[in-house]
C-alpha positions as CSV (number, residue, x, y, z in Angstrom):
1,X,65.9,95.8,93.0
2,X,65.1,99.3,91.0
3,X,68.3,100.8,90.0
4,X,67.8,103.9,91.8
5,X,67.7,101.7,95.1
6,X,70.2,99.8,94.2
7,X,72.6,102.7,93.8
8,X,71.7,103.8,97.0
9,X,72.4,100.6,98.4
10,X,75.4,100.3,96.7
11,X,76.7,104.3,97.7
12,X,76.0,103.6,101.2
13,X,78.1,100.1,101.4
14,X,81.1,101.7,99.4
15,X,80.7,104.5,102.1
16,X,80.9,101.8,104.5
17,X,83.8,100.6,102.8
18,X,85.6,103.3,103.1
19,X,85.5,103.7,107.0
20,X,86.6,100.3,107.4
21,X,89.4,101.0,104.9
22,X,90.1,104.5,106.5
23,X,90.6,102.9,109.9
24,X,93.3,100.7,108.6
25,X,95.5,103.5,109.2
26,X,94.9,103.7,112.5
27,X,96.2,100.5,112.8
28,X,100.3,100.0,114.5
29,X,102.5,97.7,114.7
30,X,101.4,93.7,114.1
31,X,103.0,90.7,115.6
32,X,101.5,87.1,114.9
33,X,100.9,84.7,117.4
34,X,100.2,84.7,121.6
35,X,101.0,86.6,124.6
36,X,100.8,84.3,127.7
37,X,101.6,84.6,131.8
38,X,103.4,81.8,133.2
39,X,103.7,80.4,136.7
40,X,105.5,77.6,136.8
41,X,107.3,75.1,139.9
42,X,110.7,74.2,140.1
43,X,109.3,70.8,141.9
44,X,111.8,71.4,145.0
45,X,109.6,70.1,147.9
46,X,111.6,73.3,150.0
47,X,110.8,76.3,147.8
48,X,108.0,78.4,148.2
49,X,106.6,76.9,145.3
50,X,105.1,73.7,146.6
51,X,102.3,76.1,147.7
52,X,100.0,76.7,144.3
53,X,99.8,80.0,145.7
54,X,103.2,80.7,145.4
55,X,104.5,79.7,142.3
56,X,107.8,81.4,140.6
57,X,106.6,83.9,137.8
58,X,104.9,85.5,135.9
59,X,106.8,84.7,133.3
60,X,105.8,86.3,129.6
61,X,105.8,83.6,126.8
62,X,105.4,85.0,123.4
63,X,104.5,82.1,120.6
64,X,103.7,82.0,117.4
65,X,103.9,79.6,114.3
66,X,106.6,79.0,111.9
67,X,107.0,76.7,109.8
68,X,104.0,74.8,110.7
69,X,105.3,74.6,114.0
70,X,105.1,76.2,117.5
71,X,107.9,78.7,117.9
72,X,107.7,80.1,121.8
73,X,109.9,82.4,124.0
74,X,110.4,84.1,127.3
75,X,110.2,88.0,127.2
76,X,110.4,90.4,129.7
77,X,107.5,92.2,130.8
78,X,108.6,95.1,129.3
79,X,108.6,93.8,125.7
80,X,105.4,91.7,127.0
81,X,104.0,95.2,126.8
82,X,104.8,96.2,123.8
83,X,103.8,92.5,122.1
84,X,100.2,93.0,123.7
85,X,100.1,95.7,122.0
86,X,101.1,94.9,119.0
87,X,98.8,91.4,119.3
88,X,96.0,93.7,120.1
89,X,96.8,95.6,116.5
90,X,96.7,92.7,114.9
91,X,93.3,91.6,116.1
92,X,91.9,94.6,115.3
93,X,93.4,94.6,111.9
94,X,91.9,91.1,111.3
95,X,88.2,92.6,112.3
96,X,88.8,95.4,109.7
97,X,89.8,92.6,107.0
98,X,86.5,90.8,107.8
99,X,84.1,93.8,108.0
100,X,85.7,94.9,104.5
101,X,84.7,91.2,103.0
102,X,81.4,91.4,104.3
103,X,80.6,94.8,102.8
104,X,82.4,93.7,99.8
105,X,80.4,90.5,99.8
106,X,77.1,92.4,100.3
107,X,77.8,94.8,97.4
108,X,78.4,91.5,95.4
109,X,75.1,90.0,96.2
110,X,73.2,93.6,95.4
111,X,74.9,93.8,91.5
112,X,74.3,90.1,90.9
113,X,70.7,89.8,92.2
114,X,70.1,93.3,89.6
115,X,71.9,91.5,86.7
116,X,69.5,88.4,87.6
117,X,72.5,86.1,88.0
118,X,72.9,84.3,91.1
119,X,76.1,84.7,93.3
120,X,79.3,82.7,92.5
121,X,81.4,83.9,94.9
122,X,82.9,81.8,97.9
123,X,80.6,80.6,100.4
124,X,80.8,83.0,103.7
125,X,83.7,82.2,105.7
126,X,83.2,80.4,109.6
127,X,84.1,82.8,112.8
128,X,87.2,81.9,113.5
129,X,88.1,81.3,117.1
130,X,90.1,84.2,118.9
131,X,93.3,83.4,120.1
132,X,95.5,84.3,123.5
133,X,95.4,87.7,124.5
């Protein structure tokens, strides 16, 4: 690539760059981990339960890993509304994080391609599956 294009290409991806990075300040609050709704039975053939329909709850499970294990625990809907924000936060913070490797990425594979030397860098990460709420 000419190095006049290249500069261009390379002005407009650390302009890119710096969006992503900008909008990290946007950014609240994090909290690892998952925001569920529980129903749940208490199994007593009596209670309005039995009925599918009718089951106790909802009941706000907050889990996350520590450890290498699954840590979980009942919250009230109050704080389930501030962890689903804070979840939320956290998602978005992760999208930032990957747009800011891809544009970094990008900008790797302009300089090395003008220096004639292929790419060493780490092979492109998988999408990740997105998790609970």
């Amino acid at each position: 690539m000419p190095g006049a294009r290249l500069s261009r290409r390379l002005e407009a991806l650390r302009a890119e760059y710096e969006a992503a990075k900008a909008s990290l300040g946007e950014v609240g609050f994090t909290c690892e981990g998952s925001l569920v709704e529980r129903y749940t039975s208490c199994h007593n053939p009596n209670c309005r339960c039995a009925d599918p329909a009718e089951r106790h709850g909802p009941y706000w499970q907050l889990s996350w890993k520590e450890g290498g294990r699954t840590v979980s625990r009942i919250i009230s809907a109050e704080e389930a509304e501030l962890y689903r924000e804070w979840v939320a936060n956290r998602h978005r913070l992760e999208e930032v994080l990957t747009e800011m490797r891809r544009i970094s990425r990008q900008a790797a594979e302009q300089i090395a391609a003008d220096t004639g030397h292929p790419f060493q860098g780490p092979a492109r990460p998988r999408r990740s599956r997105s998790s609970g709420v």
